[in-house]
RODREN-136210 format. One record per residue: residue number from 1; residue in three letters; x, y, z of N, C-alpha, C, O in turn. Coordinates in Angstrom, 2 decimals. Layout:
N
    n  res      n_X      n_Y      n_Z     ca_X     ca_Y     ca_Z      c_X      c_Y      c_Z      o_X      o_Y      o_Z
  NUM  ala        X        Y        Z        X        Y        Z        X        Y        Z        X        Y        Z
...
END
This chain:
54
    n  res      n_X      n_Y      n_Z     ca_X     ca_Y     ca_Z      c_X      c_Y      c_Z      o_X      o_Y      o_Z
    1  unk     1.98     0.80    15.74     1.44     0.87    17.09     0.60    -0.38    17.40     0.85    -0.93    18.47
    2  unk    -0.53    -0.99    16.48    -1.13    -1.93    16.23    -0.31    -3.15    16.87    -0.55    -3.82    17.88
    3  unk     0.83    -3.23    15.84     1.73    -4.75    16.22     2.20    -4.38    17.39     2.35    -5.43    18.00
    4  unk     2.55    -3.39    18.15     3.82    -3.24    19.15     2.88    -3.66    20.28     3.32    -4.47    21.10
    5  unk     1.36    -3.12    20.43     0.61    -3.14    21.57     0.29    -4.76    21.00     0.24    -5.31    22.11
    6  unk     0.07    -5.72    20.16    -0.15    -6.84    20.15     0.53    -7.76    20.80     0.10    -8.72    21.44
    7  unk     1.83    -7.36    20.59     2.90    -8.34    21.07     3.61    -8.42    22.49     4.33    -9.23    23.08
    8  unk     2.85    -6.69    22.82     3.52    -6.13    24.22     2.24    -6.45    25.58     2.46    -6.88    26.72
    9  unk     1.45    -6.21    25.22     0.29    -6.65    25.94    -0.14    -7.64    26.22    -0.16    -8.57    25.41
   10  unk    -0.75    -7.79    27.81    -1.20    -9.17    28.14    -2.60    -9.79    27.32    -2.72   -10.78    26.60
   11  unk    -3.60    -8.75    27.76    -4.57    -8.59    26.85    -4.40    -8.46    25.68    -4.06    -7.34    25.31
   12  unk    -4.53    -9.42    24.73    -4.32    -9.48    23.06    -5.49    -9.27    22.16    -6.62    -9.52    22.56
   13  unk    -5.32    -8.93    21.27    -6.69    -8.67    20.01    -6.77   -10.09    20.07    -6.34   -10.68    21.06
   14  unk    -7.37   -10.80    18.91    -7.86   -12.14    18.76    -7.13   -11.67    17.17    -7.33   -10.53    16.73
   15  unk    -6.39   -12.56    16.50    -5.68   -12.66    15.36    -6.10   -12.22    14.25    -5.47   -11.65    13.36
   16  unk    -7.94   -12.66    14.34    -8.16   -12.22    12.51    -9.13   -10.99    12.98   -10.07   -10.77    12.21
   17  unk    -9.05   -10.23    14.04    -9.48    -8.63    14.26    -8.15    -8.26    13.99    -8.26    -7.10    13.59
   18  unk    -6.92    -8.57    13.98    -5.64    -8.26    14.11    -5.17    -7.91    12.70    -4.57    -6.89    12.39
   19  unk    -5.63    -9.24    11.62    -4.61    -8.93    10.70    -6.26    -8.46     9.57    -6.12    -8.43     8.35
   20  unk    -7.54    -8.17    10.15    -8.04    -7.07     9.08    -8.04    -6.01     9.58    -9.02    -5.30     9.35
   21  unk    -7.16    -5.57    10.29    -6.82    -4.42    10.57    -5.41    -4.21     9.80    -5.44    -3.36     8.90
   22  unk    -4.27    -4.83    10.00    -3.73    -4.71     9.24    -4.07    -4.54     8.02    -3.60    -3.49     7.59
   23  unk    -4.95    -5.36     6.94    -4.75    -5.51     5.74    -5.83    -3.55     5.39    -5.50    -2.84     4.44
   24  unk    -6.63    -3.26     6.07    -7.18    -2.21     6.22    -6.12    -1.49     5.75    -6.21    -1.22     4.56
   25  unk    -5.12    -1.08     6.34    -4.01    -0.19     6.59    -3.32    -0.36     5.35    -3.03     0.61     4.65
   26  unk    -2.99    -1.79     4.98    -1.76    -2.24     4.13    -2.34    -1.70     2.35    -1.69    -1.00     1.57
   27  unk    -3.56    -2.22     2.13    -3.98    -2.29     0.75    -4.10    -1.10     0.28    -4.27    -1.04    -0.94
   28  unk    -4.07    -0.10     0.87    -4.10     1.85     0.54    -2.27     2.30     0.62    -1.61     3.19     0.08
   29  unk    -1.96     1.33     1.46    -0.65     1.53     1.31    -0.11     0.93    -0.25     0.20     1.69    -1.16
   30  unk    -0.07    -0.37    -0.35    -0.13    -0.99    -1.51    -0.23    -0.59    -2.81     0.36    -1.17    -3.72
   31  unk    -1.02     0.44    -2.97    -2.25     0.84    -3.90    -1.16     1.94    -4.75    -0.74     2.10    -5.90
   32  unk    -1.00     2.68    -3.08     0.17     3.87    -3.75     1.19     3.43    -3.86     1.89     4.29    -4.40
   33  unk     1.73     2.60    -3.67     3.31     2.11    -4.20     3.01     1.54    -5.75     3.84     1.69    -6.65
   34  unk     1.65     0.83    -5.95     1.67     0.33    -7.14     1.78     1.27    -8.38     2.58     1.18    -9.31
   35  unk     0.83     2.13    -8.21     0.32     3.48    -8.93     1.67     4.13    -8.91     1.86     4.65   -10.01
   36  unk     2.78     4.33    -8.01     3.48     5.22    -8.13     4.58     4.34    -8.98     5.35     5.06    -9.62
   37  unk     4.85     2.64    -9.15     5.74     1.98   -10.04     5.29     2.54   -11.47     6.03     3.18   -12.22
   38  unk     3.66     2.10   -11.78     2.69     2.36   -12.62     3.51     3.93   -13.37     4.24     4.11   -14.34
   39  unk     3.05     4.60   -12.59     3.67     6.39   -13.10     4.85     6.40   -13.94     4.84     6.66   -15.15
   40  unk     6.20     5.99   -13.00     7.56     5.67   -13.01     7.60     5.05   -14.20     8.47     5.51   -14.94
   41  unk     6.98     4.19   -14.62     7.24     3.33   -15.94     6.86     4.15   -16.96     7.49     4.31   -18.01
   42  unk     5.66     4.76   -16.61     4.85     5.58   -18.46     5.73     7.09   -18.02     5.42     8.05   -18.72
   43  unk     6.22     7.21   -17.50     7.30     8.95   -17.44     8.17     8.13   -18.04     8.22     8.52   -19.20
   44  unk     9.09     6.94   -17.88    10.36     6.35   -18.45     9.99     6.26   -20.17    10.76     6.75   -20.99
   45  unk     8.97     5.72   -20.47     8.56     5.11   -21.41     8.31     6.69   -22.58     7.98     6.58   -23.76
   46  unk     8.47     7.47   -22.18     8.17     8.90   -22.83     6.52     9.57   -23.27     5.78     9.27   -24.20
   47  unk     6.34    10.52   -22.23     5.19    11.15   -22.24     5.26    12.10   -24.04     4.19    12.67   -24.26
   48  unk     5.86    12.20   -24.68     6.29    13.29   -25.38     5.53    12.45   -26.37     4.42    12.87   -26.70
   49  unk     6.02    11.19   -26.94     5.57    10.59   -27.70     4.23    10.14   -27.66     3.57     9.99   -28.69
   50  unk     3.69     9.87   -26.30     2.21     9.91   -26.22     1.39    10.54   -26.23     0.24    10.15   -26.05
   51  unk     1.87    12.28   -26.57     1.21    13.08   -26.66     1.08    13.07   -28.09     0.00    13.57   -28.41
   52  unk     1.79    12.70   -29.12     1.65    13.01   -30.28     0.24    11.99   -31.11    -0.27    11.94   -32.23
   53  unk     0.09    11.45   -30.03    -0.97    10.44   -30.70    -2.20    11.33   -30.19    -3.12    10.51   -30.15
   54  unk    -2.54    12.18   -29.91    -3.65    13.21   -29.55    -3.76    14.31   -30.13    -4.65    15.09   -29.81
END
């Protein structure tokens, strides 16, 4: 919505209110894609065997 009203509007944000808003948005986005590669790898890598070390 952010970009669409940026680009569609006469009245514009000013660029760097623009893109820390974006990065606001992006780095929580980010965060969970990383964490969820993160997961994906130690489930591949076998939880079974890491339990045996406990």
């Amino acid at each position: 919505m952010i970009s669409y009203f940026q680009f569609t509007e006469s009245t514009k944000i000013p660029w760097v209110i623009y893109f820390i808003i974006v990065l606001l948005f992006g780095l929580p986005l980010f965060g969970i894609i990383y964490n969820l590669f993160l997961r994906i790898k130690e489930i591949l890598k076998g939880e079974e065997d890491e339990a045996s070390k406990y």
